[in-house]
N, CA, C and O atoms as CSV, one atom per row, in Angstrom:
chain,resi,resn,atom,element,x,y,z
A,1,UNK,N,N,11.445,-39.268,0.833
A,1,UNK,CA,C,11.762,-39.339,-0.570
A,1,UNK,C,C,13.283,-39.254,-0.736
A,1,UNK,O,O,13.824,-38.209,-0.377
A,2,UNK,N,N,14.049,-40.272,-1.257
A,2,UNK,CA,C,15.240,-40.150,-1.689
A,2,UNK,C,C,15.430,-39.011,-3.134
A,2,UNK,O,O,14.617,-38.684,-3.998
A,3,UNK,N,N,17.066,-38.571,-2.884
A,3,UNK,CA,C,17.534,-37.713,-4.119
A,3,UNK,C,C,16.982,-37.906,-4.836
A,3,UNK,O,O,16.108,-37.073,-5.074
A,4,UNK,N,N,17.067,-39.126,-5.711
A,4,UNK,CA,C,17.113,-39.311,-6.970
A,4,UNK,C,C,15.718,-39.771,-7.272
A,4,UNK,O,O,15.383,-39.934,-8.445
A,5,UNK,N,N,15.024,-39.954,-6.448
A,5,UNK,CA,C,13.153,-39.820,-7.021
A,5,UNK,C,C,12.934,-38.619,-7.013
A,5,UNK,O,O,11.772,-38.340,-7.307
A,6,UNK,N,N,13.905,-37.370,-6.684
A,6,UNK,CA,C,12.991,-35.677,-7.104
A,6,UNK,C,C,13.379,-35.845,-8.355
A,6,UNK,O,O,14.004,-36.623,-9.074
A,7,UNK,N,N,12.521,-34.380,-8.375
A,7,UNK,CA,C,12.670,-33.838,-9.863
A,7,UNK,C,C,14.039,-33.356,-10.424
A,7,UNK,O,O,15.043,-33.732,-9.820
A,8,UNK,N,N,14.206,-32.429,-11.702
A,8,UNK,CA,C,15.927,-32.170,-11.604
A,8,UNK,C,C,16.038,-30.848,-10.953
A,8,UNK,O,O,17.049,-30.339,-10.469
A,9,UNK,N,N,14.359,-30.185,-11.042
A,9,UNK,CA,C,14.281,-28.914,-10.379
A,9,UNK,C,C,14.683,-28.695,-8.802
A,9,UNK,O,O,15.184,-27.714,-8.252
A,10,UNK,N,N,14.331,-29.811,-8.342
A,10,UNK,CA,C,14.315,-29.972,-7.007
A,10,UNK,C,C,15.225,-30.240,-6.181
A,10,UNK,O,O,15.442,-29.728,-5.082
A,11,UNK,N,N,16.128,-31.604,-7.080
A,11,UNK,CA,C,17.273,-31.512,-6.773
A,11,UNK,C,C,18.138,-30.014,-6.849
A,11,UNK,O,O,18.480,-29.463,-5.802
A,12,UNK,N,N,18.304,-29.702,-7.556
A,12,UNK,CA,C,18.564,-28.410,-7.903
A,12,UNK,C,C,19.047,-27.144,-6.871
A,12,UNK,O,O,20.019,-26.418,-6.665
A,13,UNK,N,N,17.410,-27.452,-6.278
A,13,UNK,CA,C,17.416,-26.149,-5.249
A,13,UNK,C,C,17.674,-27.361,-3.949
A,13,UNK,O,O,17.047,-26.890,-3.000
A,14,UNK,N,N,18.270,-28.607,-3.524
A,14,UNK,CA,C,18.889,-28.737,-2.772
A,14,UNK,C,C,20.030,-28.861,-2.444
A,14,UNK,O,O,20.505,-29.198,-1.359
A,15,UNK,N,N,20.773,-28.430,-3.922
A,15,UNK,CA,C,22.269,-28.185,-3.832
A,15,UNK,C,C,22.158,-26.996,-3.898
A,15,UNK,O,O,22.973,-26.299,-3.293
A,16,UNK,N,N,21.599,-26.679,-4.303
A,16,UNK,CA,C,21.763,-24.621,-3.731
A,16,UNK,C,C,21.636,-23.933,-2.284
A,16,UNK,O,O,21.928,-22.790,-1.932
A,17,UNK,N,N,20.944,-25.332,-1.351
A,17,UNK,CA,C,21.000,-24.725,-0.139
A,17,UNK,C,C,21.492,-25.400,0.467
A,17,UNK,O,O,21.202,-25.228,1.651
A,18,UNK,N,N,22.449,-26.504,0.221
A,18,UNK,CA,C,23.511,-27.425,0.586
A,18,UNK,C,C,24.800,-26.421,0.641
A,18,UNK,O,O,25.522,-26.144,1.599
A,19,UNK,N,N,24.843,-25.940,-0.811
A,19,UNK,CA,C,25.777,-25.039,-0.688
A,19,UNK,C,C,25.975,-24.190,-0.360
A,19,UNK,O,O,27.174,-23.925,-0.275
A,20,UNK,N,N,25.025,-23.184,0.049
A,20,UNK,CA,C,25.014,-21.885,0.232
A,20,UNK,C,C,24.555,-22.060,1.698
A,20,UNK,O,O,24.058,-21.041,2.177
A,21,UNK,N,N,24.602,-22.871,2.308
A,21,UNK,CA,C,24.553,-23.349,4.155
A,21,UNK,C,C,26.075,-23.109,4.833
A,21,UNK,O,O,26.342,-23.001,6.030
A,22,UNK,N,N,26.912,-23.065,3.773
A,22,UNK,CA,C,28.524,-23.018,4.744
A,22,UNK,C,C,28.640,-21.623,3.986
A,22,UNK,O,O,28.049,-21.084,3.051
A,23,UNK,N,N,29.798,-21.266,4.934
A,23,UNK,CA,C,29.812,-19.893,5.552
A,23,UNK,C,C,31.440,-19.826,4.528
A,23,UNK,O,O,32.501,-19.470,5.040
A,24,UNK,N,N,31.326,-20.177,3.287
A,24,UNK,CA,C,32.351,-19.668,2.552
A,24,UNK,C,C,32.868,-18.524,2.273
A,24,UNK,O,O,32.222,-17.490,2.447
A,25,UNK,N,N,34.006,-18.524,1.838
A,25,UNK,CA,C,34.318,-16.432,1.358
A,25,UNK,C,C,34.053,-16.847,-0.315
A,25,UNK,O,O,33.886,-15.883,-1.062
A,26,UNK,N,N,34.009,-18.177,-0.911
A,26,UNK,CA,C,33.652,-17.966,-2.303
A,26,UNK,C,C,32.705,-19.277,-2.884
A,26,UNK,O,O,32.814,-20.500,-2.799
A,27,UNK,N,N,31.820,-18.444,-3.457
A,27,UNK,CA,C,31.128,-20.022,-4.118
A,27,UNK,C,C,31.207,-19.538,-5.578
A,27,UNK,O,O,31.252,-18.444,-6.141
A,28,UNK,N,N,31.205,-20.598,-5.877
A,28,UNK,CA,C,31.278,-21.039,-7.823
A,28,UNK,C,C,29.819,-21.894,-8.173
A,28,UNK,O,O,29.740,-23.078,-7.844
A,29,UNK,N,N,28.760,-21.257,-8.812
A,29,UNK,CA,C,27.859,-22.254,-9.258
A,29,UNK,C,C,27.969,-22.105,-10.714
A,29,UNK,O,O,28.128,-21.058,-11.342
A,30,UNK,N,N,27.840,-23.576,-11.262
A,30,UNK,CA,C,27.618,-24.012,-12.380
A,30,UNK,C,C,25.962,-23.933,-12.913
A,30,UNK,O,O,25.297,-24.797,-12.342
A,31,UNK,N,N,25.152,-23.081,-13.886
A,31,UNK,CA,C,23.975,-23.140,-14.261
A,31,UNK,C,C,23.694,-23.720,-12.856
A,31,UNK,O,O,23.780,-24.918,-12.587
A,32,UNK,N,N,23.225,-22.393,-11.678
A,32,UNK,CA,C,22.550,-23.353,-10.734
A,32,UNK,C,C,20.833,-22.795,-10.897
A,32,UNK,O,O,20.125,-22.629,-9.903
A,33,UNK,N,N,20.481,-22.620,-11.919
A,33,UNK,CA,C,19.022,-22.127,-12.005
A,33,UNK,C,C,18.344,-22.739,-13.494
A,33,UNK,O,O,17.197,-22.659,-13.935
A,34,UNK,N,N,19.482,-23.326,-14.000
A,34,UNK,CA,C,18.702,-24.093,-15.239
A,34,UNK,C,C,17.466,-24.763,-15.125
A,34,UNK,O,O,16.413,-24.370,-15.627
A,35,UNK,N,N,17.684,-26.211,-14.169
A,35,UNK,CA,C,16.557,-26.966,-14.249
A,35,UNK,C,C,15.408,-26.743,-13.188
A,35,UNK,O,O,14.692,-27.641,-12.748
A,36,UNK,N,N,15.330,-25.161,-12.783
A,36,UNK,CA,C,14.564,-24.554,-11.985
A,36,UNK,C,C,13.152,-23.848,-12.765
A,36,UNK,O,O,13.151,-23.392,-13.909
A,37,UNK,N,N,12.037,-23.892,-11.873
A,37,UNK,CA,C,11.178,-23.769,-12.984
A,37,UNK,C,C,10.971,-22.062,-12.537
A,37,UNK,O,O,11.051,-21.642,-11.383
A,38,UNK,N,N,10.665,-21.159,-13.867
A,38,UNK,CA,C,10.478,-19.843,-13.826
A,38,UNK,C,C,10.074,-19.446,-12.188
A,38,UNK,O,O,10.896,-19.085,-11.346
A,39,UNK,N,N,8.774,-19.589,-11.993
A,39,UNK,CA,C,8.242,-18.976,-10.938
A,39,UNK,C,C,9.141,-19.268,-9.590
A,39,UNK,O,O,8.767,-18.572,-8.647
A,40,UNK,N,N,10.209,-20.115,-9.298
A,40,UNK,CA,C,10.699,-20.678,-8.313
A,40,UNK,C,C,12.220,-19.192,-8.232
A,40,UNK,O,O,12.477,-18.562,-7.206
A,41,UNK,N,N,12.870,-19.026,-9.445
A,41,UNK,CA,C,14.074,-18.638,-9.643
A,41,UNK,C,C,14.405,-17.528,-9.062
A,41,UNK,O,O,15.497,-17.372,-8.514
A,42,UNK,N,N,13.325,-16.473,-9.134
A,42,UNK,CA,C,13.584,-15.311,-8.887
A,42,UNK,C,C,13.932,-15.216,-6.696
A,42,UNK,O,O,14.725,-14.515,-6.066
A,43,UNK,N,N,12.824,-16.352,-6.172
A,43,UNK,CA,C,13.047,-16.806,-4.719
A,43,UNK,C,C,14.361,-17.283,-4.493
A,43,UNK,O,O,15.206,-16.746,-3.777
A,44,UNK,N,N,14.478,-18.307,-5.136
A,44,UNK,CA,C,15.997,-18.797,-5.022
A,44,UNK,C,C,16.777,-17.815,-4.789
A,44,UNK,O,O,17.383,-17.692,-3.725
A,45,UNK,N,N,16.878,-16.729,-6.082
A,45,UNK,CA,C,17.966,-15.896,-6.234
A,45,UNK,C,C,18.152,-14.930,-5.341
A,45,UNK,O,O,19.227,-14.358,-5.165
A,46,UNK,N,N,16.907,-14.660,-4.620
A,46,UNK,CA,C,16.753,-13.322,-3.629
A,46,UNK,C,C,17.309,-14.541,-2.418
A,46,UNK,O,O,18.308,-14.043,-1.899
A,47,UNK,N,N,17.166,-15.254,-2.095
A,47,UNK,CA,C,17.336,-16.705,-1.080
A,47,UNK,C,C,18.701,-16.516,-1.212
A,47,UNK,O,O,19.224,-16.255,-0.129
A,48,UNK,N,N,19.639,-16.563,-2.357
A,48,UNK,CA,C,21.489,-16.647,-2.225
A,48,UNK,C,C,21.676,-15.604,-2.114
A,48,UNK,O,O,22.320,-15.524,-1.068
A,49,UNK,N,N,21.484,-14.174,-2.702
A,49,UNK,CA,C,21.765,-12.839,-2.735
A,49,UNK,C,C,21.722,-12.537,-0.974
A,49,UNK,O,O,22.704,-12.312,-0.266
A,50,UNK,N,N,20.326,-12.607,-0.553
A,50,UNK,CA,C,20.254,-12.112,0.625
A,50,UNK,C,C,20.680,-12.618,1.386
A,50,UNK,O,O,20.553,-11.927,2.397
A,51,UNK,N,N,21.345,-13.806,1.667
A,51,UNK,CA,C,21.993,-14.562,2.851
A,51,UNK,C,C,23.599,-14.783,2.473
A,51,UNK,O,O,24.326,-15.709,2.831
A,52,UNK,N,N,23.830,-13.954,1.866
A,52,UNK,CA,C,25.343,-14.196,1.172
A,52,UNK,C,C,26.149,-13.180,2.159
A,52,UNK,O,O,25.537,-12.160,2.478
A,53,UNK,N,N,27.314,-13.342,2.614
A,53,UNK,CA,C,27.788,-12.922,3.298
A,53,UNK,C,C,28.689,-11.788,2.678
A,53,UNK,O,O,29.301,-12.096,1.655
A,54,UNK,N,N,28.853,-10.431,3.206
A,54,UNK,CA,C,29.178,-9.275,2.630
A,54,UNK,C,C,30.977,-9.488,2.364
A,54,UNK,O,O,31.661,-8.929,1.507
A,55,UNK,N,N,31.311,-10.249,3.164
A,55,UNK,CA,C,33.013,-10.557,2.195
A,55,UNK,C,C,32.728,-11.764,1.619
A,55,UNK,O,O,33.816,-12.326,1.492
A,56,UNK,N,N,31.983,-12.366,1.261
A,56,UNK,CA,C,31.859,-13.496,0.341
A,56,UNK,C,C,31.597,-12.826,-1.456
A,56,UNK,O,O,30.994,-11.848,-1.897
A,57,UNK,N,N,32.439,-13.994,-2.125
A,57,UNK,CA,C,32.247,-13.841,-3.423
A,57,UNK,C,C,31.498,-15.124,-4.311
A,57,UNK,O,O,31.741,-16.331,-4.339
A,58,UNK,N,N,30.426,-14.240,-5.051
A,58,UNK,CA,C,29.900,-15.685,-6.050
A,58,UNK,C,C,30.118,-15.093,-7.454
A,58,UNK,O,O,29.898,-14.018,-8.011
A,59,UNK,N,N,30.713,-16.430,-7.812
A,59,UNK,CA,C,30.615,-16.435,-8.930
A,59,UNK,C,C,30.042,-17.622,-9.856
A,59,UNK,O,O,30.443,-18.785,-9.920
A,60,UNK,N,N,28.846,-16.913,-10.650
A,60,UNK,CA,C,27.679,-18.088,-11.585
A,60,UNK,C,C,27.934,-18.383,-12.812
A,60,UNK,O,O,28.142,-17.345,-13.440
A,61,UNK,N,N,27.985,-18.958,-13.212
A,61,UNK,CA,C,27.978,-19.101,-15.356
A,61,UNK,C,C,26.494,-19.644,-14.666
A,61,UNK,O,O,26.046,-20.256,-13.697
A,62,UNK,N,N,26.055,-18.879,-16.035
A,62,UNK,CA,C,24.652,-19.331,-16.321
A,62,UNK,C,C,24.755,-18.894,-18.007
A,62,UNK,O,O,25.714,-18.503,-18.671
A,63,UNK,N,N,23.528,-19.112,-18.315
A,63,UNK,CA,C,23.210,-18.193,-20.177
A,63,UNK,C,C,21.446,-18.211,-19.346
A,63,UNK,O,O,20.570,-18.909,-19.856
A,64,UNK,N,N,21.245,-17.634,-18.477
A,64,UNK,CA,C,19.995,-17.739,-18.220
A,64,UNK,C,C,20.247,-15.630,-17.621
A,64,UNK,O,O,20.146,-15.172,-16.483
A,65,UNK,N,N,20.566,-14.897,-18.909
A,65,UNK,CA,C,21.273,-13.751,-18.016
A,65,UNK,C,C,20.324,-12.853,-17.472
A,65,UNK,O,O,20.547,-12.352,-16.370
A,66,UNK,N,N,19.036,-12.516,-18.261
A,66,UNK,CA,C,17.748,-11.835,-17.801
A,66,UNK,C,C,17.417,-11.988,-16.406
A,66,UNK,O,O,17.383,-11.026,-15.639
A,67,UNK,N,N,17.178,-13.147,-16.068
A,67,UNK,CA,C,17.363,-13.493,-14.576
A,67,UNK,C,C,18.054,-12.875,-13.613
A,67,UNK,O,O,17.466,-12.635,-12.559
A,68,UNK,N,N,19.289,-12.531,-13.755
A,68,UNK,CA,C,20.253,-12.382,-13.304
A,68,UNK,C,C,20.745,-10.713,-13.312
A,68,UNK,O,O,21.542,-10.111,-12.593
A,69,UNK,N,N,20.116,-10.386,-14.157
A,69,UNK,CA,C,20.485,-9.387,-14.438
A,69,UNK,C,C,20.745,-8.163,-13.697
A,69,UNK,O,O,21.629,-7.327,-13.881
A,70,UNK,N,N,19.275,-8.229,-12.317
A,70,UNK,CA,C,19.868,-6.805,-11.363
A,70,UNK,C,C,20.640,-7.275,-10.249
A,70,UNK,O,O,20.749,-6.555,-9.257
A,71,UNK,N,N,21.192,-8.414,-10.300
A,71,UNK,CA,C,22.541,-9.063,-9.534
A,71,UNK,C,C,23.299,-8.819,-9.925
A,71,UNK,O,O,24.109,-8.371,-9.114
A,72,UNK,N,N,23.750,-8.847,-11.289
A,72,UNK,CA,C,25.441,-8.754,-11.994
A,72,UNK,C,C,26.183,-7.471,-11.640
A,72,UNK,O,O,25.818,-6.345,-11.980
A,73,UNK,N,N,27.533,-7.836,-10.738
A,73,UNK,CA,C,28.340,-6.315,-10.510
A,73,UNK,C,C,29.553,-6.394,-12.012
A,73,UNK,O,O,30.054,-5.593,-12.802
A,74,UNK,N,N,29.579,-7.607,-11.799
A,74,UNK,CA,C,31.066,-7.697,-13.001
A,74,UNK,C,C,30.636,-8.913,-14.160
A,74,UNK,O,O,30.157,-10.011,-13.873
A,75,UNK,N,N,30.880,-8.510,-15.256
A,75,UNK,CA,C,30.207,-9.262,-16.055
A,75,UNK,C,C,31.800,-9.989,-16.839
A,75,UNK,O,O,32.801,-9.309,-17.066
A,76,UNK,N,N,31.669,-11.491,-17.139
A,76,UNK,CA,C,33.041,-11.930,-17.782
A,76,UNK,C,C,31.870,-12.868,-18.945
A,76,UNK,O,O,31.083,-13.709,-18.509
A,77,UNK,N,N,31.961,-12.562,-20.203
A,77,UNK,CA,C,31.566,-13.737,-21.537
A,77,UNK,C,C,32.737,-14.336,-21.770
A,77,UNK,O,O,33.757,-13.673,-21.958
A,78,UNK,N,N,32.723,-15.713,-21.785
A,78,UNK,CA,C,33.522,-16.591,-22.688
A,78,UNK,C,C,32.997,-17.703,-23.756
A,78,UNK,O,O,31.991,-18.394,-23.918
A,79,UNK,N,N,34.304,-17.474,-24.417
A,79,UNK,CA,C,33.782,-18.656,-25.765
A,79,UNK,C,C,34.989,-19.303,-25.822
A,79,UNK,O,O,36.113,-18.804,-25.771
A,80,UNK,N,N,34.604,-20.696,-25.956
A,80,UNK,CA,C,35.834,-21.633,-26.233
A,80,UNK,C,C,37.074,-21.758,-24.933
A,80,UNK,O,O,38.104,-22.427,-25.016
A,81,UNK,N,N,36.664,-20.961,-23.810
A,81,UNK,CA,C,37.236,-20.721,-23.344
A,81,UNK,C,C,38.160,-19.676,-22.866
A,81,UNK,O,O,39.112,-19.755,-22.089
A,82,UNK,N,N,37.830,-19.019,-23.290
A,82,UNK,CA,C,38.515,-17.455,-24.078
A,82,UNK,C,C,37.778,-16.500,-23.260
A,82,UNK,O,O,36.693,-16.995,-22.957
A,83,UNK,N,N,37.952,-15.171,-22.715
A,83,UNK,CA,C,37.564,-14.489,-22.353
A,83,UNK,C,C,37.292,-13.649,-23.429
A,83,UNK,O,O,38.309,-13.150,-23.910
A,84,UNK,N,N,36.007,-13.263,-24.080
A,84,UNK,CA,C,35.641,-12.665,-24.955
A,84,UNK,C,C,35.326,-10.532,-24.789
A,84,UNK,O,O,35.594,-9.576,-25.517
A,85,UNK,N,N,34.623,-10.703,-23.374
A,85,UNK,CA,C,34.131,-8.919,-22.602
A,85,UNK,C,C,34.340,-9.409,-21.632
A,85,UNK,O,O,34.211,-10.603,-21.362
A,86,UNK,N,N,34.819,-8.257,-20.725
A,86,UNK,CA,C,34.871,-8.536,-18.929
A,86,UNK,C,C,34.697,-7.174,-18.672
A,86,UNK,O,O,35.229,-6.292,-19.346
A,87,UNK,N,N,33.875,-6.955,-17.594
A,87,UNK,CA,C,33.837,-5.233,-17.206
A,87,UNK,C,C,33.124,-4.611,-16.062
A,87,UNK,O,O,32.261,-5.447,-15.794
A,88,UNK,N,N,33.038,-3.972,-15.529
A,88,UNK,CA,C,31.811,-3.499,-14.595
A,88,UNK,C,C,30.236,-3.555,-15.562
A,88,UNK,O,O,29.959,-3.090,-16.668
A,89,UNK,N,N,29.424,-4.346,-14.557
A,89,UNK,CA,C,27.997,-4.218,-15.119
A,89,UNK,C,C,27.708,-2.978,-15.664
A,89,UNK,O,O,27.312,-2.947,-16.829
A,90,UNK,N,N,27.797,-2.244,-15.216
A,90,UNK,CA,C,26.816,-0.671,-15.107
A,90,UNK,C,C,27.869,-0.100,-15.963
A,90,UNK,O,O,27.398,0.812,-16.643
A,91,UNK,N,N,29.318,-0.334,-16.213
A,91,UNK,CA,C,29.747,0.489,-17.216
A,91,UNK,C,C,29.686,0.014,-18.431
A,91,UNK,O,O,30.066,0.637,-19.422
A,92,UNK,N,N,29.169,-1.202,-18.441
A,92,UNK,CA,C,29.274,-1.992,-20.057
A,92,UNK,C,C,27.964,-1.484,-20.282
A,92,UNK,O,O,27.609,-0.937,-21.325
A,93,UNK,N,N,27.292,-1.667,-19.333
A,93,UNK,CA,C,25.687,-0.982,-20.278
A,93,UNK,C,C,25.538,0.140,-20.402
A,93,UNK,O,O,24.749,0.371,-21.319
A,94,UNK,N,N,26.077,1.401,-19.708
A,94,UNK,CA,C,25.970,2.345,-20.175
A,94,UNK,C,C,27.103,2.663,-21.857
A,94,UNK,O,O,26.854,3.413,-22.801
A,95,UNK,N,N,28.257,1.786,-21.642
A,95,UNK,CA,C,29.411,1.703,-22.973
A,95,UNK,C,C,28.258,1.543,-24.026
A,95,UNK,O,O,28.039,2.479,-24.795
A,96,UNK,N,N,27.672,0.639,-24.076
A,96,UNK,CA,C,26.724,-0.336,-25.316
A,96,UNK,C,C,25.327,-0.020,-25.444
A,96,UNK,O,O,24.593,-0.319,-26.386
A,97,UNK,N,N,25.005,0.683,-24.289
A,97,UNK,CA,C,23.415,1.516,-24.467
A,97,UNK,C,C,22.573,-0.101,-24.672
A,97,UNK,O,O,21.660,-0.052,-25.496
A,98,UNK,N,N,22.792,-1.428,-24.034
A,98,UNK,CA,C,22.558,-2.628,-23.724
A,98,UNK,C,C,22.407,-2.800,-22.363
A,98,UNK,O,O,23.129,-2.381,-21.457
A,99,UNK,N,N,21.201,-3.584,-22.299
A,99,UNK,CA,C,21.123,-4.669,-21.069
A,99,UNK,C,C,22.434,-5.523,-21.265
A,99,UNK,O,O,23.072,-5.567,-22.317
A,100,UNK,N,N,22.715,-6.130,-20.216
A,100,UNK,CA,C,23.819,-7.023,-20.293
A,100,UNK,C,C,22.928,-8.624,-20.841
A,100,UNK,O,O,23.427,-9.662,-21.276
A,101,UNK,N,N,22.027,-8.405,-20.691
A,101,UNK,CA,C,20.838,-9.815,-21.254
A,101,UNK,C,C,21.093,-9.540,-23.258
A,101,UNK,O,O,21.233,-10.289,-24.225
A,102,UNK,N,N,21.040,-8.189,-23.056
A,102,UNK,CA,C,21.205,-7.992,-24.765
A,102,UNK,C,C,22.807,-7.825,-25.409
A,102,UNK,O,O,23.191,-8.044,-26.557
A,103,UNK,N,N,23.562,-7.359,-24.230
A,103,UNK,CA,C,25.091,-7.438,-25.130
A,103,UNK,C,C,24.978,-8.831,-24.815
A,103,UNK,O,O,24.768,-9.167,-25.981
A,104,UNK,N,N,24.946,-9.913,-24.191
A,104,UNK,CA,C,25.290,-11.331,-24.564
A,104,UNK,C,C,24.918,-12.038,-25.470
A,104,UNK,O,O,25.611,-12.842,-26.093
A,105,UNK,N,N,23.688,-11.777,-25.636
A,105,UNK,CA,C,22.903,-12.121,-27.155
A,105,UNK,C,C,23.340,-11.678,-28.455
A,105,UNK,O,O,23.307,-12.355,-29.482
A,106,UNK,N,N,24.005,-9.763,-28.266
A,106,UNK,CA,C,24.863,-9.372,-29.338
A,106,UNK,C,C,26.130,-9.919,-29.319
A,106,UNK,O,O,26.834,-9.646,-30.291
A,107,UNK,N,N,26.616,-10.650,-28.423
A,107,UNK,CA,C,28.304,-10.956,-29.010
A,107,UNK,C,C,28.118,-12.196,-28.936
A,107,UNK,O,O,29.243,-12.695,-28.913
A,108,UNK,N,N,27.031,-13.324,-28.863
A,108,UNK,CA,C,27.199,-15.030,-29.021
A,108,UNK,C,C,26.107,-14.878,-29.877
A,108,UNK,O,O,25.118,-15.608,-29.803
A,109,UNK,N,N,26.254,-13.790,-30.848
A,109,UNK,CA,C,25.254,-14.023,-32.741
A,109,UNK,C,C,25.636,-14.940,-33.176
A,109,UNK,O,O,25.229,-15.318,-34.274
């Protein structure tokens, strides 16, 4: 089966293990769990987390943050481009008495 007869899910998770196959100190994914279907995401995510190398850095934009959520060490929101909150996970939620799934939802009202 060529690329472009999968799905977008599928494709998806073969750039996630395209990418996450080299032995970088940093990856950048763009929404790499959007066109992933629920039951698949949480594998994926334990799949990059656990094979990620301990001086390696990732960094994700997603708005998919629930997901994500017992991954996040440092949390950055932007709007427009703008850095809106940036902070340690665990100290913004204890600051806001918020999930970080719920301060994002409270500051992009």
């Amino acid at each position: 089966m060529k690329l472009r007869e999968m799905s977008k899910g599928m494709r998806e998770k073969i750039q996630i293990a395209l990418t996450m196959s080299r032995r970088a100190k940093l990856y950048l994914l763009d929404e790499p769990i959007s066109g992933i279907d629920p039951a698949a995401r949480d594998e994926i995510l334990d799949t990059v987390l656990n094979n990620l190398a301990p001086d390696s850095l990732l960094v994700m934009s997603t708005h998919l943050i629930h997901d994500l959520e017992p991954a996040i060490d440092t949390v950055v929101f932007m709007r427009h481009g703008r850095i809106t909150l940036t902070g340690n996970a665990d100290d913004l939620r204890a600051e806001h008495g918020l999930s970080i799934d719920q301060l994002f939802r409270k500051v992009f009202r």
